[in-house]
Short mmCIF file of the C-alpha atoms (twelve columns), coordinates in Angstrom:
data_MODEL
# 
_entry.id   MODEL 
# 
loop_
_atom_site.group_PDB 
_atom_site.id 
_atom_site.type_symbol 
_atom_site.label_atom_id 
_atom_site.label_alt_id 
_atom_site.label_comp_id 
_atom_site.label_asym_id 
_atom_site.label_seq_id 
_atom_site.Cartn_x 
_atom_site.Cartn_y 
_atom_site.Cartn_z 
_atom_site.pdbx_PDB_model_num 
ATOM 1  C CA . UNK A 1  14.181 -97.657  -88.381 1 
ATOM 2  C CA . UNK A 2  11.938 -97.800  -91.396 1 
ATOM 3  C CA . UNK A 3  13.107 -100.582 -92.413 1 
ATOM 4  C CA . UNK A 4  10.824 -103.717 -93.888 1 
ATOM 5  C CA . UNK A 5  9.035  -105.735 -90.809 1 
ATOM 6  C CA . UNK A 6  8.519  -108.802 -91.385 1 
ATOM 7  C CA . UNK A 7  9.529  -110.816 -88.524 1 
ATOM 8  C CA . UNK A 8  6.720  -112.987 -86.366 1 
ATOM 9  C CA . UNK A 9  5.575  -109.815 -84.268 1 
ATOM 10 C CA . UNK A 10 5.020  -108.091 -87.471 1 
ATOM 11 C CA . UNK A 11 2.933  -110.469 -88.844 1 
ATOM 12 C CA . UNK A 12 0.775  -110.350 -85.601 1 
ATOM 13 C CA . UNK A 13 0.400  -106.868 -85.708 1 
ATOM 14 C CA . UNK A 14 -1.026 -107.071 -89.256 1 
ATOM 15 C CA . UNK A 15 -3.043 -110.032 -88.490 1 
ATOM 16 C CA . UNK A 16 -4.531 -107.619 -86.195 1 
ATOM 17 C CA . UNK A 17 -5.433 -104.794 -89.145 1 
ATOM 18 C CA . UNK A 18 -2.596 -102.397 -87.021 1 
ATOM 19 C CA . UNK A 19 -0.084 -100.493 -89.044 1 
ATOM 20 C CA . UNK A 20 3.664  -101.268 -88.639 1 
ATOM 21 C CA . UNK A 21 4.781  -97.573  -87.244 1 
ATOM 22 C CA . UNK A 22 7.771  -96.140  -86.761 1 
ATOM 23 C CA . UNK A 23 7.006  -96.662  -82.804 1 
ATOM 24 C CA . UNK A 24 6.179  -99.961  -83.228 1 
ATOM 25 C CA . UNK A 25 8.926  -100.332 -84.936 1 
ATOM 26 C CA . UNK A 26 11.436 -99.410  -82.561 1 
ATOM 27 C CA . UNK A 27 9.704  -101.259 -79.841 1 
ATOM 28 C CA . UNK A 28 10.065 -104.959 -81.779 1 
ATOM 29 C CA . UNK A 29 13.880 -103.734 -82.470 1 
ATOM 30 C CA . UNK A 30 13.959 -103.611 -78.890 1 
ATOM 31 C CA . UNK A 31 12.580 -106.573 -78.193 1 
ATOM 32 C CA . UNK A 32 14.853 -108.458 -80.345 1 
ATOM 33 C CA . UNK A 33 17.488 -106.818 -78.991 1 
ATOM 34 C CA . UNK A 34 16.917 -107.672 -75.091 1 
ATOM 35 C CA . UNK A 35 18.928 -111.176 -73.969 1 
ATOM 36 C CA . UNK A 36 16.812 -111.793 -71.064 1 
ATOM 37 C CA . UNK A 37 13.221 -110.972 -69.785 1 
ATOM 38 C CA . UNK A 38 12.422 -107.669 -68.966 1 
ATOM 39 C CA . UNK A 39 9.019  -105.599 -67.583 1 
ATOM 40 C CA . UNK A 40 7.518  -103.412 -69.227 1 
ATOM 41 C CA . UNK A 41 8.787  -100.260 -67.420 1 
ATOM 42 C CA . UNK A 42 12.419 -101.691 -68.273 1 
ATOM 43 C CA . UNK A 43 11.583 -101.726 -71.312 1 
ATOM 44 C CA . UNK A 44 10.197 -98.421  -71.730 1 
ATOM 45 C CA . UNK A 45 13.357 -96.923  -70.336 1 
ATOM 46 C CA . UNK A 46 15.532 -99.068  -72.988 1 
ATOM 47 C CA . UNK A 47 12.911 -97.232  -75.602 1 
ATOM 48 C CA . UNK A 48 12.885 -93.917  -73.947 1 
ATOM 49 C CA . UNK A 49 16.715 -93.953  -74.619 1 
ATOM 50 C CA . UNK A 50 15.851 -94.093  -78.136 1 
ATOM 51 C CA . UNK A 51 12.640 -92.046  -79.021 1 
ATOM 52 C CA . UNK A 52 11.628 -89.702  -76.281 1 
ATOM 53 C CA . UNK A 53 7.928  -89.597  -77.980 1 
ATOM 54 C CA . UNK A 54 7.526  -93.140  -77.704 1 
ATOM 55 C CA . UNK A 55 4.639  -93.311  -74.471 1 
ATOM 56 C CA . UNK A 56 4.186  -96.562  -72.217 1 
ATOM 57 C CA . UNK A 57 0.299  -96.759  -73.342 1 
ATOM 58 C CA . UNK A 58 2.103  -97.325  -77.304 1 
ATOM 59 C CA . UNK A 59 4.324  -100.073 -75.835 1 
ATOM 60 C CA . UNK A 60 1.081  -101.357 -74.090 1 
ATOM 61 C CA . UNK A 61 -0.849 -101.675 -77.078 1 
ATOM 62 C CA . UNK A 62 1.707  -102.884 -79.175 1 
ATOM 63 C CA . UNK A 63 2.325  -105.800 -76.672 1 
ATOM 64 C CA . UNK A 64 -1.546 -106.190 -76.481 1 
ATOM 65 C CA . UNK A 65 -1.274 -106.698 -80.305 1 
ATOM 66 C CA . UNK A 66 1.190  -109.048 -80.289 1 
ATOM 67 C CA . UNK A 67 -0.034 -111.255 -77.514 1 
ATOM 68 C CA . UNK A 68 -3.499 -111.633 -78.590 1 
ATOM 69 C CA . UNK A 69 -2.705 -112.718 -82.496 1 
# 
């Protein structure tokens, strides 16, 4: 990834005084990605695919994040 973020989820997550990670990262690339709604343990196999380190609890929060901002 490490690519600039600045897409609406982004923006959230700094409204919310979080850092734009590399996890992070890869979890809004997958969200923009996905053509249709998914859960969040079909989600975390779509992002397990990618980056093995990447834990549910960091998709969690970083849903959390986005939701609440």
């Amino acid at each position: 990834m490490g690519k600039r973020c600045d897409n609406i989820w982004c923006k959230k997550i700094k409204t919310a005084g979080a850092k734009i990670t590399e996890p992070r990262q890869v979890i809004i690339h997958t969200l923009q990605q996905v053509k249709k709604h998914m859960t969040v343990e079909e989600l975390y196999i779509r992002i397990r695919k990618i980056d093995k380190t990447i834990g549910l609890a960091t998709i969690y929060r970083t849903l959390d994040l986005i939701q609440k901002n």
